[in-house]
Backbone as ProteinMPNN parsed JSONL, in Angstrom:
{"seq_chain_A": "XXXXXXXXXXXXXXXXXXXXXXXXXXXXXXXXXXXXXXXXXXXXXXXXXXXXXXXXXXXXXXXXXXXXXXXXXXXXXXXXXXXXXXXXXXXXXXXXXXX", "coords_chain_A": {"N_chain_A": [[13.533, 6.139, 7.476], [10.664, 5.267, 9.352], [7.681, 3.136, 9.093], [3.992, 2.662, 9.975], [2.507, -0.059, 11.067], [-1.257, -1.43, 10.714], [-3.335, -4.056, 11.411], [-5.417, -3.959, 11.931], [-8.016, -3.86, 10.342], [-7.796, -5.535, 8.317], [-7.45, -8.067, 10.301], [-9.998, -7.933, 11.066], [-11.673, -8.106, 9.164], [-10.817, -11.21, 8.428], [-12.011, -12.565, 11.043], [-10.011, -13.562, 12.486], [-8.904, -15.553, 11.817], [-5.474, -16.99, 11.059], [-4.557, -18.312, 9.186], [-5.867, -17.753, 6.592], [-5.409, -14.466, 7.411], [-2.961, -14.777, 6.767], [-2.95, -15.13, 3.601], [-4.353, -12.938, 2.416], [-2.756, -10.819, 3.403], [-0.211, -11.742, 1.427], [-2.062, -11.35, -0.926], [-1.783, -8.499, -1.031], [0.019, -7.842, -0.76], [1.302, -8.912, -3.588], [-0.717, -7.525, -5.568], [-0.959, -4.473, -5.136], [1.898, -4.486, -5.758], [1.922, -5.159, -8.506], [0.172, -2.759, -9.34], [1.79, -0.429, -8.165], [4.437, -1.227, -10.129], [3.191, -0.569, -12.374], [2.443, 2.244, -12.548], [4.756, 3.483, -12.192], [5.288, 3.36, -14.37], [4.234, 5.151, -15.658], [3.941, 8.843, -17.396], [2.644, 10.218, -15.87], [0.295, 11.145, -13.268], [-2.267, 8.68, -12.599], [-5.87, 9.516, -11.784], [-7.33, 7.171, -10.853], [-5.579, 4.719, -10.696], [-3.686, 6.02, -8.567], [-5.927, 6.28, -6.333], [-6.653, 3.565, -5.7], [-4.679, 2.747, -4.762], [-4.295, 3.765, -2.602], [-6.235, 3.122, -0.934], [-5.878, 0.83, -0.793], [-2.938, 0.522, 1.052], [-4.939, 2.02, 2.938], [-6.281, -0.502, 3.777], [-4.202, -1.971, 5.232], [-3.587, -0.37, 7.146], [-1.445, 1.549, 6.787], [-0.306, 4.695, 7.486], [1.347, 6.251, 5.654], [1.281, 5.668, 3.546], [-1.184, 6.259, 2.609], [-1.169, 9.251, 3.046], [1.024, 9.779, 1.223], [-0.185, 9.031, -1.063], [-2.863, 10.818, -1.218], [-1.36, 12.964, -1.58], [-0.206, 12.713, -4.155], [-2.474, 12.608, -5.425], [-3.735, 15.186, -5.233], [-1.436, 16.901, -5.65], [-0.537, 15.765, -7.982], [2.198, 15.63, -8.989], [4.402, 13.528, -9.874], [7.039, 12.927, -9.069], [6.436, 12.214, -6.072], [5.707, 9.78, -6.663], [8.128, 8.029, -5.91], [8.591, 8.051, -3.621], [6.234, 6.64, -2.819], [6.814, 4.262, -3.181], [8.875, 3.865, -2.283], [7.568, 3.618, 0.103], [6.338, 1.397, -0.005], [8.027, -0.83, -0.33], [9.21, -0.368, 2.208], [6.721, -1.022, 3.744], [6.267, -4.296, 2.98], [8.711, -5.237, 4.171], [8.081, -4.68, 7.032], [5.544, -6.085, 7.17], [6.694, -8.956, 6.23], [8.072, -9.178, 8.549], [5.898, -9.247, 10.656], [4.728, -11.802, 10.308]], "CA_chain_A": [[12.119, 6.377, 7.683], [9.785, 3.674, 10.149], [6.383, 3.333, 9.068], [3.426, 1.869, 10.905], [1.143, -0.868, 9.532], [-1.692, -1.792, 11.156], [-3.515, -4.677, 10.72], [-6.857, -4.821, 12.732], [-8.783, -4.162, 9.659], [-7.675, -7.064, 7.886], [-7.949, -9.124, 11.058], [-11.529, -8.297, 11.514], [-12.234, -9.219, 7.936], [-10.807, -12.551, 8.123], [-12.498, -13.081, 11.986], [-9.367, -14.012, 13.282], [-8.002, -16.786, 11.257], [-4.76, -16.422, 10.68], [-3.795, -18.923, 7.737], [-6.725, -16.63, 5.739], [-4.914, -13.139, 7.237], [-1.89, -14.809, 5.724], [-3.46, -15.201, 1.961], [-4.756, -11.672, 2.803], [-1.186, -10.047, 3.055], [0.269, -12.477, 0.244], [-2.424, -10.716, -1.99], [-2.147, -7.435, -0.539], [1.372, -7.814, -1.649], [1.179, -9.038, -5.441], [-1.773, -6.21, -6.374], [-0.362, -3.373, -4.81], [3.024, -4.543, -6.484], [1.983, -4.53, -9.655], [-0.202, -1.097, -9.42], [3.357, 0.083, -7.867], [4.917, -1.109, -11.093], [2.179, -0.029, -13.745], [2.448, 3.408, -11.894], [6.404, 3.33, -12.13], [6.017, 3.365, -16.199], [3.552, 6.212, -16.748], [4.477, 9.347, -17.242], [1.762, 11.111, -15.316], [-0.769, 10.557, -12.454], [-4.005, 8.418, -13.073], [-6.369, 9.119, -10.423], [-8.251, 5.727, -10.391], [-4.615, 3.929, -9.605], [-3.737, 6.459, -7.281], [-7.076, 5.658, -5.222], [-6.46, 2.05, -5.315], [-3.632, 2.209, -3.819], [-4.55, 4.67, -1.085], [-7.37, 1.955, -0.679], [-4.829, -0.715, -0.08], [-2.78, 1.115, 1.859], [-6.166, 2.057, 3.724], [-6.57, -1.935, 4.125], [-3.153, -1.967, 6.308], [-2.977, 0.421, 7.797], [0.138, 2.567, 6.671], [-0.543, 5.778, 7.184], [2.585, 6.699, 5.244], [0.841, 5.335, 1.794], [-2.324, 6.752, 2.736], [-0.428, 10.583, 2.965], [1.356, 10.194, 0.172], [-1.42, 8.708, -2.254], [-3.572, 11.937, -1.136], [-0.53, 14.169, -1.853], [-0.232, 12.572, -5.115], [-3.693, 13.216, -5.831], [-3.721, 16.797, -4.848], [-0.727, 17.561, -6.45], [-0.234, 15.022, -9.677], [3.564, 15.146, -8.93], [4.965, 12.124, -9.922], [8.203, 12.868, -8.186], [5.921, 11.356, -5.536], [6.167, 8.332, -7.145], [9.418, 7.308, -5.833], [8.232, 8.198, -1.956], [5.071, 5.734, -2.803], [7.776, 3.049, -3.983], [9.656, 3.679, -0.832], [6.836, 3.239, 1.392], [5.837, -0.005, -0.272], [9.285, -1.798, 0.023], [9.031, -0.695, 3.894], [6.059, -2.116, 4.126], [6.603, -5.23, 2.668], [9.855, -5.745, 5.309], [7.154, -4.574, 7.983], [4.812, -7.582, 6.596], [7.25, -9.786, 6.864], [8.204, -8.935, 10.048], [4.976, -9.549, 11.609], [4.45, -13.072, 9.667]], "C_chain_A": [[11.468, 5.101, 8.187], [8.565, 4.404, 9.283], [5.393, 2.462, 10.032], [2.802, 1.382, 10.093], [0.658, -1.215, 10.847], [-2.979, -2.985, 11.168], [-5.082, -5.281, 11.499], [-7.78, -4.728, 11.69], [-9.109, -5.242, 8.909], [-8.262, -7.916, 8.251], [-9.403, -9.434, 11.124], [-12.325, -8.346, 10.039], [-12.263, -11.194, 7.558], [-11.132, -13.271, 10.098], [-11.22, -13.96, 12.852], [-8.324, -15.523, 12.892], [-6.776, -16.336, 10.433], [-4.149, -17.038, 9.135], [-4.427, -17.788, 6.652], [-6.204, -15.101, 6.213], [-3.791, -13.322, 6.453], [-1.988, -14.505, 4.35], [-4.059, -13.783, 1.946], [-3.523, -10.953, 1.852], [-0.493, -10.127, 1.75], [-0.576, -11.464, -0.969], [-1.832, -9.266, -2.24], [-0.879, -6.917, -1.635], [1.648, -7.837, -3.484], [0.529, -7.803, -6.333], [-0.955, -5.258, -5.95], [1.076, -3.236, -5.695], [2.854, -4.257, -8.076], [1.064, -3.328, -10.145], [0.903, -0.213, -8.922], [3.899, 0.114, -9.373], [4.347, -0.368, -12.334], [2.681, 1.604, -13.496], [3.988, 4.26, -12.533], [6.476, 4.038, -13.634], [5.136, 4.692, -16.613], [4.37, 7.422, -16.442], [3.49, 10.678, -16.34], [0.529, 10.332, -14.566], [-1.658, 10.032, -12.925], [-4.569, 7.885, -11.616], [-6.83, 8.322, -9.743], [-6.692, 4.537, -9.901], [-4.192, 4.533, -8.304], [-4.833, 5.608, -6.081], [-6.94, 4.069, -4.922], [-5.734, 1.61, -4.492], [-3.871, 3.199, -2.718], [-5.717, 3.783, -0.627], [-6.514, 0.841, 0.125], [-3.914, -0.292, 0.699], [-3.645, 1.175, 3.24], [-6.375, 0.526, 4.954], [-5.347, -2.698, 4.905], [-2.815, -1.427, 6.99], [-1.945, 1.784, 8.176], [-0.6, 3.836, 6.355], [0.373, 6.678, 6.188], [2.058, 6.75, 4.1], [0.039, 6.437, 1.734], [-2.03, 8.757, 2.006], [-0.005, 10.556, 1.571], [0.454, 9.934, -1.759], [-2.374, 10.043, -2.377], [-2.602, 12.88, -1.46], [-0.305, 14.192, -3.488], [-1.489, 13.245, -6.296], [-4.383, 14.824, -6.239], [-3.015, 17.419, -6.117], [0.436, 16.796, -7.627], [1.314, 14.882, -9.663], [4.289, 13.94, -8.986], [6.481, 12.002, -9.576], [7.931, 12.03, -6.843], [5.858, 9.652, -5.522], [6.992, 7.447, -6.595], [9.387, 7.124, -4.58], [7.197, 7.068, -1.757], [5.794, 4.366, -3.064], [8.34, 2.681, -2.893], [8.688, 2.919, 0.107], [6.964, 1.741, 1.44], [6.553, -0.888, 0.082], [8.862, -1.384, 1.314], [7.611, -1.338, 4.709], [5.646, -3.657, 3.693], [8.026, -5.451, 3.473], [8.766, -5.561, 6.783], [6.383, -6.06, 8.023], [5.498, -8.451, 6.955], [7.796, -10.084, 7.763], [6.981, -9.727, 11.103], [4.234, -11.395, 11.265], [5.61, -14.483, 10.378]], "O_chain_A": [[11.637, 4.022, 7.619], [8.426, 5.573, 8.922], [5.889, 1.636, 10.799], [2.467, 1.742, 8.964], [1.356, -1.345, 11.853], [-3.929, -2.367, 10.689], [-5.609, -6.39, 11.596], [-8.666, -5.563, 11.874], [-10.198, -5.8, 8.776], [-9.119, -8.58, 7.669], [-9.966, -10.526, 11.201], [-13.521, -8.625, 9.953], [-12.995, -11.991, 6.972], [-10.559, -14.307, 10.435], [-11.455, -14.831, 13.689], [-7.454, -16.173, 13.472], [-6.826, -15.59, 9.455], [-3.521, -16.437, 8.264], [-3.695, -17.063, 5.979], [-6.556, -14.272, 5.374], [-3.441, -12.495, 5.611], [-1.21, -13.689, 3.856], [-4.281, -13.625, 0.745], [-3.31, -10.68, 0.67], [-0.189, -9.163, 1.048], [0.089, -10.876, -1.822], [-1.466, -8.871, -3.347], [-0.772, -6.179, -2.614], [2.057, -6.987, -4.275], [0.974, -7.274, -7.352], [0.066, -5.248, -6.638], [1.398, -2.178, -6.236], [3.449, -3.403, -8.733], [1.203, -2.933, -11.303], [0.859, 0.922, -9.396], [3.899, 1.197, -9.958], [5.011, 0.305, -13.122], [3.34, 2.11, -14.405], [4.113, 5.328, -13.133], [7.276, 4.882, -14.038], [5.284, 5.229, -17.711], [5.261, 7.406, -15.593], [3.788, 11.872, -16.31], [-0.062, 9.329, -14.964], [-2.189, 10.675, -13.83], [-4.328, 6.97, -10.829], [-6.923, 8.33, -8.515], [-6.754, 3.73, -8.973], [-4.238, 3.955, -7.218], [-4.593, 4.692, -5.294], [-7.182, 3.579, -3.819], [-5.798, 0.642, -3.735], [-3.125, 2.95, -1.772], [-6.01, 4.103, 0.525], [-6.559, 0.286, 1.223], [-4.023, -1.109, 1.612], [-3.325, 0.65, 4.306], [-6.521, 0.437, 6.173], [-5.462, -3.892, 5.185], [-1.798, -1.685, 7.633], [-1.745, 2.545, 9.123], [-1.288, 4.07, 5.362], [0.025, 7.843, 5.994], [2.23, 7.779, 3.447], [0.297, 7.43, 1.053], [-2.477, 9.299, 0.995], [-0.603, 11.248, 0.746], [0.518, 10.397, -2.898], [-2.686, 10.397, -3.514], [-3.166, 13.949, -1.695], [-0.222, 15.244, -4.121], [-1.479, 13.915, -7.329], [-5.125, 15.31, -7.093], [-3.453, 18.046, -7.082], [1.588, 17.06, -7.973], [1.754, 13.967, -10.36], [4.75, 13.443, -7.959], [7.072, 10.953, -9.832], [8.804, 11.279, -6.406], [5.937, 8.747, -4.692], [6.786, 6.236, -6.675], [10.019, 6.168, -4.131], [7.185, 6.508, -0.661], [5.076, 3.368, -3.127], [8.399, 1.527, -2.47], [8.934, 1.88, 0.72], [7.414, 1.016, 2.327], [6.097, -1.81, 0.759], [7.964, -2.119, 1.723], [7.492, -1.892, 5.803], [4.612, -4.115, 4.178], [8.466, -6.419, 2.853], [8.797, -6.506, 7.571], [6.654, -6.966, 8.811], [5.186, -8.978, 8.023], [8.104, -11.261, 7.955], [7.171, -10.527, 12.019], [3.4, -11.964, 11.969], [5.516, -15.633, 9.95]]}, "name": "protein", "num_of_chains": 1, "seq": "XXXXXXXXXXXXXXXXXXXXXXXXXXXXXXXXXXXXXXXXXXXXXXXXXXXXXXXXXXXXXXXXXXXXXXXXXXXXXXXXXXXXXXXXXXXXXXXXXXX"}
């Protein structure tokens, strides 16, 4: 599975400086990771992490998160879970790709 990340929202938060899109990503990375992990341990959806992370997602671009954070939402399946886990690792190799 490719995903896309896109990263003009970012950019046009941090006006173009890239050391500050760097510390961006770096965060983007850590939070999302550990709302990934928190996520990992429950045993059932909570809609306010969901949204966060379809937020952050949102804030890169990946439409891949985006989809599956709203599918989550919809339909509380935490089999989902493991597709939202996936994404994340591919976009974190994406990330570092473009760095």
């Amino acid at each position: 599975m490719e995903i896309s990340i896109d990263l003009k929202m970012l950019s046009s938060i941090v006006y173009g400086n890239d050391g500050l899109l760097q510390e961006m990503i770096e965060e983007w990375l850590v939070d999302t990771e550990e709302k990934i992990n928190k996520l990992k341990e429950k045993t059932s959806v909570n809609f306010k992490e969901i949204h966060f992370l379809k937020t952050s997602f949102s804030m890169i671009g990946c439409v891949e998160g985006i989809k599956i954070c709203e599918k989550l939402i919809q339909k509380q399946d935490t089999m989902d879970i493991q597709s939202l886990c996936h994404i994340f690792e591919l976009s974190k190799e994406v990330l570092s790709q473009k760095n």
